[in-house]
N, C-alpha and C positions, 0 to 999 in steps of 0.2 A: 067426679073429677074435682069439685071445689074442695071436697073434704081431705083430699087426700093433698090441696094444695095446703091448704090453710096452718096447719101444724108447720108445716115449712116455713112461711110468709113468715108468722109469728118468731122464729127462730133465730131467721134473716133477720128482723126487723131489732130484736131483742140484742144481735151481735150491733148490727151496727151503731144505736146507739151505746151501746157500751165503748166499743173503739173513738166513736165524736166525743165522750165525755171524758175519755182518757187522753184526750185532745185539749179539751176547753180547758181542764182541772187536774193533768196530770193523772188517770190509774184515779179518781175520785169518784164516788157515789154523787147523783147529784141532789144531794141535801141542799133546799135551800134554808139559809140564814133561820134559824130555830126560836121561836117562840119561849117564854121559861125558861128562858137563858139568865144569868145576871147579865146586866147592860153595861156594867163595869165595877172593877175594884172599888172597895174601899178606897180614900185618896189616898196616891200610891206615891211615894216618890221620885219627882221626873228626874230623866238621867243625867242633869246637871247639878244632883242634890244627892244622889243615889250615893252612899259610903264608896269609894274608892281604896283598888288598891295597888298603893305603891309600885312603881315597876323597880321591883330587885335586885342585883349585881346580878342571879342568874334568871333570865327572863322568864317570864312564865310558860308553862306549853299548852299550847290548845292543838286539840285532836279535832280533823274532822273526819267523818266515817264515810266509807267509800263504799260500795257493793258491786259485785260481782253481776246480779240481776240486775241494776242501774239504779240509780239514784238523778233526783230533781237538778238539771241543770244551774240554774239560777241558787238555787239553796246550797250547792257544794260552792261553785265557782265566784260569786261575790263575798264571800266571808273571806273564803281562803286568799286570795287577792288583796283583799281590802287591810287584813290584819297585817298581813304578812308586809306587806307594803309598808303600813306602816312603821315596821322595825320594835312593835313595843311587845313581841310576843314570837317563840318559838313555834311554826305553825304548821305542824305534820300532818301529810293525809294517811291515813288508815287501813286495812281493811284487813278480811277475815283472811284471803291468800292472797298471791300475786295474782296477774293477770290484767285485761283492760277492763275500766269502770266504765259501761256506759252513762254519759250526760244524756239525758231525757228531757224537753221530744227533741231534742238534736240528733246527730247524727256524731257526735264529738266525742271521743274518749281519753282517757288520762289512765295514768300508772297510780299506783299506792306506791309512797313515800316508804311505808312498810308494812308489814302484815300483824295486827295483832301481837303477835307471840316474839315478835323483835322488836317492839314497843313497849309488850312487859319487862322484855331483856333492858332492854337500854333506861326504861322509866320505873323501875319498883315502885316508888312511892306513886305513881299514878299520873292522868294528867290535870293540870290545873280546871279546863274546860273543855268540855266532849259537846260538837258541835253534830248535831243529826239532821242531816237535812232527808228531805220527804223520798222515798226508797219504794222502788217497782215490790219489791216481799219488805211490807212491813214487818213480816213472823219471825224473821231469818231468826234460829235460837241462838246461831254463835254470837249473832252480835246483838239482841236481849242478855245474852249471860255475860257478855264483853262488859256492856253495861253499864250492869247491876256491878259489875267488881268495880271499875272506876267508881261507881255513887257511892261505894262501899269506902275508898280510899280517900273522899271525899273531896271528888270533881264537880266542880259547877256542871250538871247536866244540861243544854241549848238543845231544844228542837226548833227547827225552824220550819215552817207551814206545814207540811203533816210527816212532818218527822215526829210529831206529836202520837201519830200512829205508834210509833216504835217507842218511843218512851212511854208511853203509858202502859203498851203492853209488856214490857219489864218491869211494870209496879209501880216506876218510878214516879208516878203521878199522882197515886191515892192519897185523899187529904190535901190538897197541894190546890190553888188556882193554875189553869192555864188556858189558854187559847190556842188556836190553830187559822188552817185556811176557813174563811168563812162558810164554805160549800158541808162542811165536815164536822161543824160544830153540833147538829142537830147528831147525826151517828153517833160520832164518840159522847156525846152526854149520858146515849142509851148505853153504848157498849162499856163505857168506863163510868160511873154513876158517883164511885167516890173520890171523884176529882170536879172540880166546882168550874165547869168551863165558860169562861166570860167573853162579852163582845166588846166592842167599840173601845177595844185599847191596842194598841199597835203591836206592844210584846208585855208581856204580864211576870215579875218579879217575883221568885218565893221562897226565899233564903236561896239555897242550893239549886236551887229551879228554875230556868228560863224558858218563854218559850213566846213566837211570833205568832203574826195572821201571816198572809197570803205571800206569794213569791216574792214582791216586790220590797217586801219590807227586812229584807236579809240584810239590805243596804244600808237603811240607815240603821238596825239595829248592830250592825258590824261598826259603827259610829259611834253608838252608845258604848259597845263594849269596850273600844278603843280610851272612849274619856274614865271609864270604869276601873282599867286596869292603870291609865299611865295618867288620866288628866285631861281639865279641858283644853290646854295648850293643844296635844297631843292630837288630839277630836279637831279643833278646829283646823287643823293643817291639815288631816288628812279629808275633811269637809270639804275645803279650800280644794283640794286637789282633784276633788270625785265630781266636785258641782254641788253640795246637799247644805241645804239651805237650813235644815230644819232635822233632828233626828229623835224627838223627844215621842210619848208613846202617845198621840192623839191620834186617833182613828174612829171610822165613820162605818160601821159593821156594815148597817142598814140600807145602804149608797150601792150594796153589791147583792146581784141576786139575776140568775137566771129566768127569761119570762118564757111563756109560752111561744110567743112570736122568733126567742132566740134561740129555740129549738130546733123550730121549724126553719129557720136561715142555716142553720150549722149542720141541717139533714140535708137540706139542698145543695149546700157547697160539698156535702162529702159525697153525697151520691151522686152527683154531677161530675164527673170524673173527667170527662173530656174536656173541662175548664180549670183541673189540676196544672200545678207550675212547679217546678223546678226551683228552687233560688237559689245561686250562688253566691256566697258569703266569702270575698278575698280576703285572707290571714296572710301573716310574714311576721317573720321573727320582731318581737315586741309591739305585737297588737296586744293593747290594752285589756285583760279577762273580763274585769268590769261590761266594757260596750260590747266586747264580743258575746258574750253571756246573756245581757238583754235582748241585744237583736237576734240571734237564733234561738233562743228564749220564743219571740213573739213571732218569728214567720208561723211555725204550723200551727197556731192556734188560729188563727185566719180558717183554718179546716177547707182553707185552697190552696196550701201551698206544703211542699217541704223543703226541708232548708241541707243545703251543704257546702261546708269549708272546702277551699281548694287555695294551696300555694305553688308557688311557678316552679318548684321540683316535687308536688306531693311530701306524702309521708307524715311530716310530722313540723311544729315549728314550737320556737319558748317564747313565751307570753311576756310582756313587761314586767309583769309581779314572778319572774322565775319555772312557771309553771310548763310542762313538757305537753303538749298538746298536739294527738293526734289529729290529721284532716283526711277528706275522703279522696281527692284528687288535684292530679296534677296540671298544671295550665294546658298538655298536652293532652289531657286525656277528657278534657271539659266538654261537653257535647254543647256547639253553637246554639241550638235551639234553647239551653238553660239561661231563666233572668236571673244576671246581674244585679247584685245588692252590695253597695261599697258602705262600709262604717263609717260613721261621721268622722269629717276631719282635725284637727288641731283645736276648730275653731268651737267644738261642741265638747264641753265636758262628760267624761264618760258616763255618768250619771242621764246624761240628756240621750246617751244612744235610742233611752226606750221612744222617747218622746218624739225625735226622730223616727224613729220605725213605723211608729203609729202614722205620721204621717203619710207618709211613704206609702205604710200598707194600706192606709182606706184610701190616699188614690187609686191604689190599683185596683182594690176589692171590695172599696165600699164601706160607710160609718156601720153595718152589722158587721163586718169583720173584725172593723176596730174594734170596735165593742166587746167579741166574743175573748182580746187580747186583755183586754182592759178588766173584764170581769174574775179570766183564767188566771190573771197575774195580781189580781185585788188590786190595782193601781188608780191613785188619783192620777190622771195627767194633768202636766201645764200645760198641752195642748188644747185650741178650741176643740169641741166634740159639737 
């Protein structure tokens, strides 16, 4: 009997943690922080020094790339927000066809702006910058060969946390520094070998090449690139407007790493299921993408909760930054039993949603939940821990 259990157990045991780590990190291997790494650039110029360029009668365009299979919440939705808001940049989303993008681990979906192939139509000469955020098929070939023709027409390439995946497996990385999510950086060193992957810098410059660490630093690198393109004026106002105190590339690689013990809490809370929750996240025509993005960003990494959008007709609502966002339900259709989670109000800058959440969620679930958010999303908080 045991023998014929065991090949099973093993199998189960092998799925589930694959689902909690696709949890904690997004679809991530869990690579902790990697040894024989560089510990950082040469000194690099911070993005208050960084050459700029002009913003020009006609504005620049920045693509972000959308998929079909889903792409990382947080790494589509605060760029695209953040630029676009700002007014200093042309700022389309992408994708290979029509149809809905899932945001990952939400529950949230959005439209493509356009498909590839009416984006060649409308842009021959290409786009300024091709924004990849981390993607359920890093492989996708359409949009590896997408690409490599933008790198070819000479678009600033941006991955952001492991969209790095996807740019490097278009080439676009050989010879090149970059960084990623910190959980990732031990992998791709092996899997990509001539690209020189560094730690303890926030986002990593290389001519043509951009590229972040972990979720949470979409934010302020959508900062830098704002002063990049149009100026610190520019940067400072929309700083001013988001809460961010700070957006230059200091980072602390080594501060983030998964232990034994956070394994063992994120096995518990998934396999404990009858202490699973529901959370309802109320949206209405111009909720902010920024706070909305963080907070259902960090409910399911808790690996006790999942999270869903609900407005008082269902359907669908447009975001302050312009953006068309699906939700899952309507006030009528909300089952009493789901917890309640409101976005902070006026009085918290959208920047502050996460910090906020974090609160919130280790009351309900405890400083290892916190944790398990704080780790999944590489986040300092200003929150006590």
């Amino acid at each position: 009997m045991s023998r014929s259990i065991t090949p099973r157990v093993s199998r189960r045991t092998a799925s589930t943690l694959a689902r909690l780590l696709s949890l904690i990190v997004f679809a991530v291997p869990p690579y902790l922080a990697g040894q024989g790494l560089p510990r950082a650039l040469p000194p690099m110029p911070k993005a208050d020094s960084t050459p700029r360029i002009d913003t020009p009668a006609t504005k620049p365009v920045i693509a972000i790339i959308g998929d079909s299979a889903g792409v990382e919440l947080t790494d589509l939705l605060v760029p695209r927000a953040t630029l676009a808001e700002s007014g200093v940049a042309r700022v389309i989303v992408v994708a290979a066809s029509t149809g809905k993008i899932p945001l990952k681990p939400s529950t949230l979906t959005i439209d493509a702006d356009m498909t590839f192939a009416a984006f060649d139509a409308a842009y021959a000469h290409g786009a300024d910058y091709v924004i990849v955020p981390a993607m359920l098929n890093p492989e996708n070939p359409v949009v590896r060969a997408w690409l490599q023709a933008q790198a070819a027409h000479g678009a600033t390439i941006v991955s952001i946390c492991e969209g790095a995946r996807v740019v490097a497996g278009a080439g676009l990385l050989d010879g090149r520094h970059a960084t990623t999510h910190w959980s990732a950086l031990n992998d791709l060193a092996k899997k990509y070998p001539r690209t020189t992957w560094v730690r303890n810098t926030r986002y990593v410059v290389d001519d043509h090449r951009i590229s972040t660490t972990g979720v949470s630093a979409s934010l302020p690198f959508s900062i830098f690139l704002i002063e990049r393109i149009a100026g610190r004026p520019a940067a400072d106002s929309a700083a001013r407007r988001l809460g961010v105190d700070s957006w230059d590339s200091q980072h602390d690689t080594d501060a983030f790493r998964l232990t034994k013990w956070m394994y063992v809490k994120a096995a518990t809370n998934y396999l404990a299921w009858w202490r699973h929750d529901v959370v309802a996240v109320r949206v209405s025509d111009g909720v902010d993408e920024v706070a909305l993005a963080l907070t259902m960003d960090a409910i399911p990494r808790t690996v006790r909760a999942t999270a869903l959008a609900w407005s008082d007709r269902g359907g669908s609502v447009v975001g302050r930054q312009g953006l068309r966002i699906s939700v899952d339900r309507s006030r009528a259709t909300l089952e009493r039993s789901t917890r309640q989670f409101a976005l902070p109000g006026s009085g918290v800058s959208p920047s502050g949603a996460l910090d906020s959440a974090l609160v919130r969620l280790g009351m309900w679930y405890g400083a290892d939940a916190r944790e398990l958010i704080v780790m999944g999303m590489e986040y300092a908080p200003h929150v006590a821990r």
